[in-house]
N, C-alpha and C positions, 0 to 999 in steps of 0.2 A: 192692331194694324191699321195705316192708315192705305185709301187709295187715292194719288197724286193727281193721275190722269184717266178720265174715260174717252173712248173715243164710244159715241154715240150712233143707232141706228133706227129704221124703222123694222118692224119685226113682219114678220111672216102672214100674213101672204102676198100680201102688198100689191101696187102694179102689174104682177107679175098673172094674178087671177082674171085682172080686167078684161075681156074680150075687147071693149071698143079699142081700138088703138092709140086711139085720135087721145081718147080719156085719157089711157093709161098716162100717153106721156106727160099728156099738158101734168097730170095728177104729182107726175114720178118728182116733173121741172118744179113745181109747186111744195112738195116736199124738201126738194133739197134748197131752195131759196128760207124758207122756215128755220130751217134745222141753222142755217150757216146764221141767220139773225140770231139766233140763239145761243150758239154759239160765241158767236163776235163778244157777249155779256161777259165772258168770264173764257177767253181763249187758252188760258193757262191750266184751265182746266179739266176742259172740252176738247174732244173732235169729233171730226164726225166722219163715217163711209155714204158715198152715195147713193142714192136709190133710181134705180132705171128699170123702167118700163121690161125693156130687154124684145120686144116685139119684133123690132128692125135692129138688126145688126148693128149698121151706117148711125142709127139717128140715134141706140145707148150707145154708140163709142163716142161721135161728138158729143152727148149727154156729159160722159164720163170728164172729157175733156174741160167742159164747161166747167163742171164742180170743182173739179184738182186745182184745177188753171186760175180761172177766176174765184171759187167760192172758198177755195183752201180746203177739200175734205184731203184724207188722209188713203182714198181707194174707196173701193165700195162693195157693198155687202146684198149678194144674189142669190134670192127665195127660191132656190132651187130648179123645176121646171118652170116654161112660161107655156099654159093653156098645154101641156103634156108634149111639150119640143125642151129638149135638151141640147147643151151648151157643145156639144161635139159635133153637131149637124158642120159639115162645111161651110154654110154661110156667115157663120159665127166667126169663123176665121177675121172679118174682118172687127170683130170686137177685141178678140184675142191682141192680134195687132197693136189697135189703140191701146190698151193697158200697160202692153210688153212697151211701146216707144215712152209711156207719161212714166214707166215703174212703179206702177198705182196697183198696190197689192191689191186681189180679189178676194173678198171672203164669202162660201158658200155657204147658205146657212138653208136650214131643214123647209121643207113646207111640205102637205098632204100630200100623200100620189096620188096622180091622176084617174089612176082606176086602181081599187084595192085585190091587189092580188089573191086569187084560190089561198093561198097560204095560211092570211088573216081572215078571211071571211069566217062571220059569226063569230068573231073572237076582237069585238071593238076595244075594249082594254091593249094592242097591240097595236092599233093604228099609228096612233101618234109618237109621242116624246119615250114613250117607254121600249119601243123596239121600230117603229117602223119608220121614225124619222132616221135613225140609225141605216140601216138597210135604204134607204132610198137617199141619202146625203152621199155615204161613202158609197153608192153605187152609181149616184153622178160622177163624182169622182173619178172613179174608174175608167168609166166612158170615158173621159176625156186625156186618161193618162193611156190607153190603149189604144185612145184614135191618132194618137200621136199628137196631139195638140202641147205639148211640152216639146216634143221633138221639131217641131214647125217653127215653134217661140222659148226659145231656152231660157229669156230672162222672165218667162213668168213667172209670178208668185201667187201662188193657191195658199190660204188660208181655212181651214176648217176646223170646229169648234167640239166642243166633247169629247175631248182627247183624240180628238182627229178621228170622230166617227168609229173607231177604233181599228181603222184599218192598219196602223203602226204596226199591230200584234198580227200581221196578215204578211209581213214582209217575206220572209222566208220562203212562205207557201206560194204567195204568188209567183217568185222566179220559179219555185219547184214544177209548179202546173201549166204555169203561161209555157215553160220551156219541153213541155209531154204535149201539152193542146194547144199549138199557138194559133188555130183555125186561120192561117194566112196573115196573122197581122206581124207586120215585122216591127221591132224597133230600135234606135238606137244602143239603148243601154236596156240592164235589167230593173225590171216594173221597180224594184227594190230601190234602187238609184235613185229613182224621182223624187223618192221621200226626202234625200238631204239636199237634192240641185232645187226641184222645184215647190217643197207641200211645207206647209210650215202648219205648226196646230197648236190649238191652247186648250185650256183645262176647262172649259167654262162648262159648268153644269157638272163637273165628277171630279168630285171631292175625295178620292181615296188617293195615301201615298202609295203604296204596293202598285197602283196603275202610274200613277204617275215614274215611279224608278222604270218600270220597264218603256214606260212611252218615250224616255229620255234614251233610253239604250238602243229603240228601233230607231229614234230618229236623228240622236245628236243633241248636244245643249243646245244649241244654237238656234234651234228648229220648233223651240217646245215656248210658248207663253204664259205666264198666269193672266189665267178672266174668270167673268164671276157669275155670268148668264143673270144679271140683274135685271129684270125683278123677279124674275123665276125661281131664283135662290136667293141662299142667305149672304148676304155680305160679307156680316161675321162670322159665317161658318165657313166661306170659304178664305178670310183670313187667315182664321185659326188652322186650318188644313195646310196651306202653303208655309205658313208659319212654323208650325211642327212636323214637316215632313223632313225626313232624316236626308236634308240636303247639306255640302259643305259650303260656307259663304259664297265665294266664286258662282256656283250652280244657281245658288237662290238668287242672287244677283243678276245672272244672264237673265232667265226666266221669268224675273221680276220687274227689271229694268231693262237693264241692255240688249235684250232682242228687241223690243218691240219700239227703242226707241232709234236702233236703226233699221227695223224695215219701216219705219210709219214716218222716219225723220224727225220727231219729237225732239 
């Protein structure tokens, strides 16, 4: 297997940890001015998601703006919480916005929680990549598909990685339960809906086909990408995974190319 295109990021924790604000952003603007010269080298086979600070609502959406606009990224890729605030706060509205008018997909991607839950405590093997980035991606996620923030911005695009945290396999039960305990929040459509209007997800990091047939079933071909969580995994192993997964041309083909090369416009 060969891979054609990466689109390129900076990883976790990023800006997003800085306390100074001031730092963050200058740090965030300084990263993506980098990434895009590096890009320019070899655009054919580069791209990149932006990195923002995310502190001020106002100052990552014109951030956002600036990368798309002028720098050519492709959207941009957000470490989860900033300093323990999450992306469903109402002031965020004005980020949401910015994304929904460029069509600049967002992709959420894991970082530490902010305080480790009763749950995991004394059990640090669970913190991170092995279950707790899991639980605290796809429970951003949530938040913001519950606070209505798809309902405010319909042409958003959520991106989320690991087989979509694996909330795909959550479809069901969330209409079942949100519609027994909706604790007051109303919304449009059923939670379930969001996954094919708004949430699109790729495989990066879980390399089994059995997960992957079913991720395609919660969510739609259309919905589902191949990635490789490079450097964290194997390249070649996740070649060979996508490669041999009991898909028919068509499907490998969406999955492989034709999703991502129209949401990213590649």
């Amino acid at each position: 297997g060969r891979v054609e295109h990466v689109i390129l990021s900076q990883s976790a924790p990023g800006m997003q940890a800085e306390p100074d604000v001031a730092l963050a952003e200058r740090l965030a603007s300084e990263n993506n001015d980098f990434l895009a010269q590096r890009i320019a080298r070899n655009p054919k086979r580069f791209g990149g998601f932006a990195h923002l600070s995310m502190h001020k609502p106002g100052q990552a959406a014109r951030e956002l703006e600036r990368a798309v606009k002028q720098l050519g990224m492709k959207g941009a890729l957000i470490n989860g919480h900033t300093c323990g605030r999450y992306l469903d706060e109402p002031a965020y509205d004005e980020f949401w916005a910015a994304a929904q008018a460029l069509d600049a997909p967002i992709y959420l991607h894991p970082a530490n929680m902010a305080e480790i839950p009763a749950l995991l405590k004394g059990a640090p093997v669970l913190y991170g990549a092995t279950f707790g980035w899991t639980m605290e991606t796809g429970g951003h996620a949530l938040r913001l598909l519950f606070a209505g923030v798809f309902d405010r911005f319909p042409g958003l695009k959520l991106l989320l990685g690991h087989m979509g945290e694996f909330l795909p396999f959550m479809r069901w039960r969330l209409d079942s339960r949100f519609a027994a305990y909706p604790h007051g929040v109303t919304l449009k459509k059923k939670p379930s809906e969001y996954f094919q209007s708004n949430l699109f997800i790729t495989t990066s990091g879980v390399c089994s086909a059995p997960t992957l047939i079913g991720a395609i079933g919660e969510m739609g071909v259309d919905n589902v990408m191949f990635s490789i969580d490079y450097p964290y995994e194997s390249t070649v192993d996740a070649c060979r995974f996508i490669e041999e997964a009991p898909l028919d041309e068509a499907t490998r083909r969406a999955i492989c190319y034709d999703n991502a090369r129209k949401l990213f416009k590649l």
